[in-house]
N, C-alpha and C positions, 0 to 999 in steps of 0.2 A: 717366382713370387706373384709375378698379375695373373698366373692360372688361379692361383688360390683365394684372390681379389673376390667379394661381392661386389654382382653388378650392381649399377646406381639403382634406385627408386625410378627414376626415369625412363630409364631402358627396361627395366620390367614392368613399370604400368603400358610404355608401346607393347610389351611383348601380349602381355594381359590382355590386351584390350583388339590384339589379332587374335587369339585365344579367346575369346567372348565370339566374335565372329565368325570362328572357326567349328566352334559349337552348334551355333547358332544361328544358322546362315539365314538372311533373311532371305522372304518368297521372291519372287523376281514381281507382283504388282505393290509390292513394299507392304502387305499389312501380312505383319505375324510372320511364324518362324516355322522354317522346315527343317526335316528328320535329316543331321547332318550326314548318315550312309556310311558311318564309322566304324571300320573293325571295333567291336566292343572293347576288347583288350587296350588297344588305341584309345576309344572313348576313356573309359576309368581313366587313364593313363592321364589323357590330358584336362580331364574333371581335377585330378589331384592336384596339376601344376599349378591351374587355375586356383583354387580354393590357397595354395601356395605363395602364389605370387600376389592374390590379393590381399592377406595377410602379412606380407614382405610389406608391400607399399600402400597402406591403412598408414598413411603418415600425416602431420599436418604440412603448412606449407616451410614451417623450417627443417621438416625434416624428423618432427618428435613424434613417440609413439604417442596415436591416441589414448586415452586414459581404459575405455573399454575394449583397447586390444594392445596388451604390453609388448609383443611380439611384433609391432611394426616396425620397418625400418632396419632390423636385425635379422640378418641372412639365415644361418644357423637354426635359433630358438624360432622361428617363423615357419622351416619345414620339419623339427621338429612336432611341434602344434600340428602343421597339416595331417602329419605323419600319424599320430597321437587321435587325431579328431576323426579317421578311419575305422576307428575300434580294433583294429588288427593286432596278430603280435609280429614282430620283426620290425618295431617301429625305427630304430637304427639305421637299418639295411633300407626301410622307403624312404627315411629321413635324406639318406645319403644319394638314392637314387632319385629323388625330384631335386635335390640341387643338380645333381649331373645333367638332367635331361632338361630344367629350365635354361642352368647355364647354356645347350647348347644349342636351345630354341631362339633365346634372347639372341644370339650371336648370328643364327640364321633361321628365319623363321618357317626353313623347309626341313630342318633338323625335328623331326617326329621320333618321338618312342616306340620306337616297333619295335615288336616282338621277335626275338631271335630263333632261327628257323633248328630245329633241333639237329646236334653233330652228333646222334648215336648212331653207332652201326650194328652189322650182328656178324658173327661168325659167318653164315652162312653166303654173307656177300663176296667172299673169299672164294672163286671158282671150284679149287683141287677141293675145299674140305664139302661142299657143295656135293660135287661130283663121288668120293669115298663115301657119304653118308647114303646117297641114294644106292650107290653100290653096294654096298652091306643091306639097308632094309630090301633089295633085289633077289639077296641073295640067303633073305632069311625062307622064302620063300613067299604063296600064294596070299597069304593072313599074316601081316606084322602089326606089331605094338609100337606104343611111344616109348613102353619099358627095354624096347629090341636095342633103342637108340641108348638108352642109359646105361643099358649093360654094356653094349659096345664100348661108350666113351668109360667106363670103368676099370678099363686095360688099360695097365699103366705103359704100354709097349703103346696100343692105338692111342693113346693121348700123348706122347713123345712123336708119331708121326703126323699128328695133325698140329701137335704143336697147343695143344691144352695145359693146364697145369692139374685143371682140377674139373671132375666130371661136370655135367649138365642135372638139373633137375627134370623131374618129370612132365612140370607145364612146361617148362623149354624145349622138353624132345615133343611135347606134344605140340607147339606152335613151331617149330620147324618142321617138324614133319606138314604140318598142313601148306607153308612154306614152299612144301617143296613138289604140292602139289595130291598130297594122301587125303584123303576124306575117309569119316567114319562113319560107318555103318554097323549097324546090328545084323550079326550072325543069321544067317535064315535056319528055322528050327524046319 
């Protein structure tokens, strides 16, 4: 139940007001502001919470939303609004994702939204099918294709040994072949 808690007003204008600073670091002889050296992705990221969290706590001192922002004080309809104020679509999914990510900035203010490092793999990180595909375009001879690669995984016998269900396209045989070290060139006439 207290994960599901909106934090106070209080703890999000602290959090806001590191966030102000974090943007916006002042110069070290104190006049004016310097370029805070942000992964951009990072930057948006923490522009959004901000615009977020000021909108959250745009309260008066009881606690009531101001008149020209009904959205204060109200966890919820507050990054909705931020969400919304983006122009974007998926406002849902950032709705959801600036409470995630202020909740865990309020909580620790070294908790940043960083970007998640990509989990895709490819076939070819797989040694044996690595090793069978260069073996085969070797053995197509002196001039192979990316088409040499398709035909091959088109065997429903070679794709039971490598363990495929279903062939490769043509820019796929043509980006692992370069993968794998083939370069193309025009035929000399």
């Amino acid at each position: 139940f207290e994960a599901r808690q909106a934090p106070s007003t209080e703890e999000a204008w602290k959090a806001l007001l590191d966030l102000r600073s974090l943007l916006k670091p002042q110069r070290a002889d104190g006049t004016g502001y310097k370029k805070p050296g942000l992964d951009p992705v990072l930057q948006e990221r923490l522009e959004r919470m901000r615009e977020f969290l000021w909108l959250y706590t745009n309260v008066d001192a009881k606690g009531v939303p101001l008149h020209e922002n009904p959205v204060g004080g109200q966890w919820m309809k507050a990054a909705d609004q931020a969400a919304r104020n983006t122009g974007r679509t998926h406002g849902v999914y950032l709705s959801r994702c600036l409470r995630a990510w202020a909740k865990a900035y309020i909580k620790d203010h070294k908790a940043l939204p960083l970007r998640m490092e990509s989990q895709t793999f490819s076939r070819l990180d797989d040694e044996t099918v690595a090793a069978e595909l260069k073996l085969h375009l070797q053995s197509c001879g002196k001039f192979v294709h990316a088409q040499d690669l398709v035909d091959y995984l088109n065997v429903p016998e070679n794709q039971a040994h490598l363990g495929f269900s279903e062939s490769i396209s043509l820019k796929t045989a043509q980006r692992w072949m370069k993968r794998l070290g083939y370069r193309w060139k025009k035929e000399p006439k």
